[in-house]
C-alpha positions as CSV (number, residue, x, y, z in Angstrom):
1,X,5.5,7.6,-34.3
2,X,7.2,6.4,-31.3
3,X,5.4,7.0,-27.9
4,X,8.5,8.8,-26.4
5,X,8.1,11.4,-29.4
6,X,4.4,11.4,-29.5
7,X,4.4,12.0,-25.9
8,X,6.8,15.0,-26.6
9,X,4.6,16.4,-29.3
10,X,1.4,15.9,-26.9
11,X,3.4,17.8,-24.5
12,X,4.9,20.7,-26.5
13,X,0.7,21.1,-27.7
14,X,0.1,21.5,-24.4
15,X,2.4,24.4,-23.7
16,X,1.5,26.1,-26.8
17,X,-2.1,26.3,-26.0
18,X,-1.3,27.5,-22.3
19,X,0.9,29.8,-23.5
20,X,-1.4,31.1,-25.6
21,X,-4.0,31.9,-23.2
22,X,-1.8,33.3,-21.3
23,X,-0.1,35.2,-23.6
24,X,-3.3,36.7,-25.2
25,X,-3.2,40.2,-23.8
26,X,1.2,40.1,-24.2
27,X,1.2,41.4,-27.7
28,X,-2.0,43.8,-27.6
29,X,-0.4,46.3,-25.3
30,X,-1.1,49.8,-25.0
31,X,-0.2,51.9,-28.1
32,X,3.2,52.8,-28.3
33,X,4.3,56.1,-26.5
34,X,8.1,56.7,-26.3
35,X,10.2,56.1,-23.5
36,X,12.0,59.3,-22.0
37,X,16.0,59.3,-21.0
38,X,16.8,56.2,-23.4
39,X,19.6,56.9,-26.4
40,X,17.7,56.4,-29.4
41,X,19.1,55.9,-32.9
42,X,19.1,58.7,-36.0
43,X,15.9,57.3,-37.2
44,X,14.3,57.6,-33.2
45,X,14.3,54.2,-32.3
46,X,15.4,53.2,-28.5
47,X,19.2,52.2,-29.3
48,X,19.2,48.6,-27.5
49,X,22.7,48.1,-28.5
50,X,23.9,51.5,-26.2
51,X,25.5,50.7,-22.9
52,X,22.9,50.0,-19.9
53,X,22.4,53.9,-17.9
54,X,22.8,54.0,-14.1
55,X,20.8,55.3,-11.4
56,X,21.9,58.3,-9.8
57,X,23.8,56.1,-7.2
58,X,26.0,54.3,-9.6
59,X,24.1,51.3,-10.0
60,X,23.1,49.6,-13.6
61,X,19.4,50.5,-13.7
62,X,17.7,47.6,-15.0
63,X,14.3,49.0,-15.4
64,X,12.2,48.6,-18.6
65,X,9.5,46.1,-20.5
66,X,11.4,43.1,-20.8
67,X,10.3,39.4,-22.6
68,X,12.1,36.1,-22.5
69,X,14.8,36.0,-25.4
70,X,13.9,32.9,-26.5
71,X,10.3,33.0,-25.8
72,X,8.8,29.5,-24.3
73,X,12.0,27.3,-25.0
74,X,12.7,27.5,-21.0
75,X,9.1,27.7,-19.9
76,X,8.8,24.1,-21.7
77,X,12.0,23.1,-20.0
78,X,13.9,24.4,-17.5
79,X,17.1,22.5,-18.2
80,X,17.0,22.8,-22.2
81,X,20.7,23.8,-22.5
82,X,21.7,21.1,-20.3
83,X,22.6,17.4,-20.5
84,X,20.6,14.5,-19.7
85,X,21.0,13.5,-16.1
86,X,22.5,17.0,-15.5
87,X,19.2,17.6,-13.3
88,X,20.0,16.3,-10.1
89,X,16.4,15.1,-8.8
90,X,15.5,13.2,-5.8
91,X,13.8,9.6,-6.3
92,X,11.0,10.5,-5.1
93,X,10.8,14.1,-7.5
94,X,12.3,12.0,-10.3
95,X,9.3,10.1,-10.1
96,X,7.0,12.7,-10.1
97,X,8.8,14.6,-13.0
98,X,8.1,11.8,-15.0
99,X,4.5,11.1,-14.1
100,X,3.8,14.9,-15.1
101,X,5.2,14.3,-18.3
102,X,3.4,11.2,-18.8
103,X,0.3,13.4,-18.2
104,X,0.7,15.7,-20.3
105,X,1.0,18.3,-17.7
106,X,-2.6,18.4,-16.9
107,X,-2.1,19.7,-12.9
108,X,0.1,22.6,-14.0
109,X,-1.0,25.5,-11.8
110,X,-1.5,28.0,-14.6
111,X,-4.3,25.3,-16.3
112,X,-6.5,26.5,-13.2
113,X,-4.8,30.3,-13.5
114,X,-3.2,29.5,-10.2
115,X,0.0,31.4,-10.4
116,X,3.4,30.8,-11.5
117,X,6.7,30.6,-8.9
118,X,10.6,31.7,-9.1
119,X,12.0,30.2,-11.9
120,X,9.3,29.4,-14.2
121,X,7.9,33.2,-13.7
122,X,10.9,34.7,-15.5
123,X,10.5,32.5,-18.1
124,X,6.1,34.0,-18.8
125,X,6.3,34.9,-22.2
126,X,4.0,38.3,-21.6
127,X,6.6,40.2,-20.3
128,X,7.1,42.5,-17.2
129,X,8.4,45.8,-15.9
130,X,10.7,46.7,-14.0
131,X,10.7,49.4,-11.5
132,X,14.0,49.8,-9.8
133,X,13.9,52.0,-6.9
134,X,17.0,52.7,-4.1
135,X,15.0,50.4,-1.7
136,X,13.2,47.7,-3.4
137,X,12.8,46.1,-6.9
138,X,9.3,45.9,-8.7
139,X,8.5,43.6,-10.8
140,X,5.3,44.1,-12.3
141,X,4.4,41.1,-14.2
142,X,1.7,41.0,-16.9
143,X,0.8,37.3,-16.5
144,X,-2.2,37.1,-13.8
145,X,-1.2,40.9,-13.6
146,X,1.2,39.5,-10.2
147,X,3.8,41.4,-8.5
148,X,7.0,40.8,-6.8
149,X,8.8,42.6,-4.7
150,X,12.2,42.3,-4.2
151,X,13.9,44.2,-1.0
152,X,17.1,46.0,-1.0
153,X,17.6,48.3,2.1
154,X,19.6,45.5,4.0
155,X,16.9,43.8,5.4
156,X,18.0,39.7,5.8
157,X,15.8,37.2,4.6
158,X,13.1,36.3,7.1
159,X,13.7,33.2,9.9
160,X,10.1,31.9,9.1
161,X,9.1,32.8,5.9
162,X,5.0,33.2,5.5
163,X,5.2,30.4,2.5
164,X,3.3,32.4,-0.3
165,X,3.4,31.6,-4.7
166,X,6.4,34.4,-5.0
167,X,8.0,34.0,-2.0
168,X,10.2,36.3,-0.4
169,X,12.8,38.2,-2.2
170,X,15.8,40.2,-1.3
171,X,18.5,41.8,-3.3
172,X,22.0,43.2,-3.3
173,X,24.6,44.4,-5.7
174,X,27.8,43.0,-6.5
175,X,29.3,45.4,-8.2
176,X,27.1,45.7,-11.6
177,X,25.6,42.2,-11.1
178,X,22.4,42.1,-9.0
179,X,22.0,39.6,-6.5
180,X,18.4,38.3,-5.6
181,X,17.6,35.3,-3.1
182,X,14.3,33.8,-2.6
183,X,13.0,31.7,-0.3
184,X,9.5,31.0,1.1
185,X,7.4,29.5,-1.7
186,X,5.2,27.1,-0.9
187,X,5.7,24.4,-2.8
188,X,2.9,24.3,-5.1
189,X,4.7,25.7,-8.2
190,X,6.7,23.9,-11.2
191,X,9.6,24.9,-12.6
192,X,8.6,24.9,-15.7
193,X,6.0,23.4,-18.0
194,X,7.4,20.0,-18.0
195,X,6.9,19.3,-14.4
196,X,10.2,19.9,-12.5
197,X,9.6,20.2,-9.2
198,X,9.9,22.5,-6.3
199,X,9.3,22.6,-2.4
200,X,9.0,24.7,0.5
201,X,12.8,24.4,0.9
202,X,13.5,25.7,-2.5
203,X,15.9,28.5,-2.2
204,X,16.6,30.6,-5.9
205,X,19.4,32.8,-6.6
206,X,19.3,34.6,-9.5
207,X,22.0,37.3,-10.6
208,X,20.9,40.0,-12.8
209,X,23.6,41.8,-15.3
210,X,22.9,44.0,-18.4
211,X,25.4,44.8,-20.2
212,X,23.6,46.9,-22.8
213,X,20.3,48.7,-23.1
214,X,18.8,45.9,-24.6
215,X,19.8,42.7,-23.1
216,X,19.3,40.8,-19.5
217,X,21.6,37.5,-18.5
218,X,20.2,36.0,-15.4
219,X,21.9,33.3,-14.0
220,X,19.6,31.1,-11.9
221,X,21.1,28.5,-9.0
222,X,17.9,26.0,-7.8
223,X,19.0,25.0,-4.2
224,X,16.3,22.5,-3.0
225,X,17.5,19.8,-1.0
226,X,14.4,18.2,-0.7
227,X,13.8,17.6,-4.4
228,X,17.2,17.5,-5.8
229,X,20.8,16.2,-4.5
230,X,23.0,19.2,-5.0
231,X,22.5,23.0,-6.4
232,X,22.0,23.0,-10.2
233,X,22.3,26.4,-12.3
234,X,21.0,27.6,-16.0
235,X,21.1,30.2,-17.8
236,X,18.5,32.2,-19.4
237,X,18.3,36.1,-20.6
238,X,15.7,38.9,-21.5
239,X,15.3,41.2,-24.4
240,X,13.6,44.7,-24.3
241,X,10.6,45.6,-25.5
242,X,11.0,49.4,-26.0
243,X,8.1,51.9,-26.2
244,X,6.1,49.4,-24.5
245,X,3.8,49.1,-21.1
246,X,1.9,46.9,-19.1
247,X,-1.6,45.9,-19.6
248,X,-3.7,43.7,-17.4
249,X,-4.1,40.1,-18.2
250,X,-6.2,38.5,-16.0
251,X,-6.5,34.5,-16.8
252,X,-9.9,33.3,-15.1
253,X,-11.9,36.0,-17.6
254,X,-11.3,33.8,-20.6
255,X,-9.6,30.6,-19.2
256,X,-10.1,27.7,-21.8
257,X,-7.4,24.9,-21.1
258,X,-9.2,23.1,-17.7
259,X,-12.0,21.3,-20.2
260,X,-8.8,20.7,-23.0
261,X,-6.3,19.4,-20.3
262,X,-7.2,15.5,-20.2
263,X,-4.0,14.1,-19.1
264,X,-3.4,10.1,-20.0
């Protein structure tokens, strides 16, 4: 086995058994009770194929129990779809990416339940809901049962933002896409499980569009100047859980991974 793939093995081990404690509570949710106001199907289930509703305003309404379509492929990695070197990183973060994967990943916040940041939050394989009202945007996040808030009466984003793990979010629509900008994070987060970095400069945009009941594209623009040279976007996209609510997960009751997380 070479050591570049054994390394990747050691690595993707790593993620699964994070994941997993995190993850514990995602699939033992409350028993079903069925939604209200959704199109269902002749044999009653929630038609996910049916053209997103809108809000009394207009607006797509993008609340419901979403999950990551393709579970922890961009929790692992970030910049999966893209090609090598398409990651513009810093030196200095370059560096550092690699020493984390060299490690195994063994300082990753979420091995001490520390919490994750914008990207790798939307990529928490336990789901969240969305709450859309006409002045902010809820996300209630299973995953160290964390919230974010996300403004959208006007307010601009803040000249010194407190630095916090979320950050500060605020939204606007562009006709049915929604627009969110972040800044404000302190710095402590990854990107994802592999290490990418992230600093107190880091500035997300993420645009929101559902074109069905079922679906969520979200395209995500990291603009950190101080760990990379220039903006870099992916893609990524959630699928809805119908019939489904929150329950609390709360990480430091049965955290396991700090004794298993031995680095190199």
């Amino acid at each position: 086995m070479t050591t570049t793939f054994a390394r990747a093995v050691r690595l993707a081990l790593v993620v699964l058994a994070i994941v997993t404690s995190m993850s514990s509570a995602g699939w033992a949710q409350w028993e079903p009770y069925p939604w209200k106001n959704v199109p269902r199907t002749a044999d009653g289930k929630v038609d996910l194929t049916a053209p997103a509703r809108r809000t009394a305003d207009g607006k797509i309404d993008l609340s419901g129990f979403w999950v990551p379509t393709m579970a922890v492929k961009h929790l692992q990695n970030l910049a999966a779809d893209l090609k090598p070197g398409d990651v513009p990183l810093q030196p200095w973060a370059e560096a550092m990416y690699k020493e984390r994967i060299e490690t195994n990943g063994k300082d990753h916040p979420g091995v001490r339940c520390l919490p994750s940041g914008i990207p790798e939050k939307n990529n928490i394989p336990d789901g969240l809901k969305v709450v859309q009202t006409p002045d902010q945007m809820l996300f209630l996040h299973e995953s160290r049962t964390i919230y974010r808030q996300i403004f959208t009466d006007g307010r601009p984003l803040p000249k010194n933002a407190q630095l916090t793990w979320m950050g500060y979010s605020v939204g606007k629509w562009e006709g049915d896409t929604f627009v969110v900008e972040t800044i404000g994070q302190n710095g402590k987060t990854w990107l994802d499980m592999r290490g990418l970095p992230g600093t107190e400069a880091l500035r997300v945009i993420e645009r929101f569009t559902r074109p069905n009941i079922g679906h969520m594209d979200i395209d995500v623009t990291i603009d950190d100047p101080k760990a990379y040279t220039k903006p870099w976007s992916v893609k990524l996209s959630w699928t809805l859980l119908p019939d489904t609510d929150l329950i609390e997960s709360i990480c430091e009751e049965n955290n396991k991974d700090l004794p298993h997380m031995v680095g190199k």
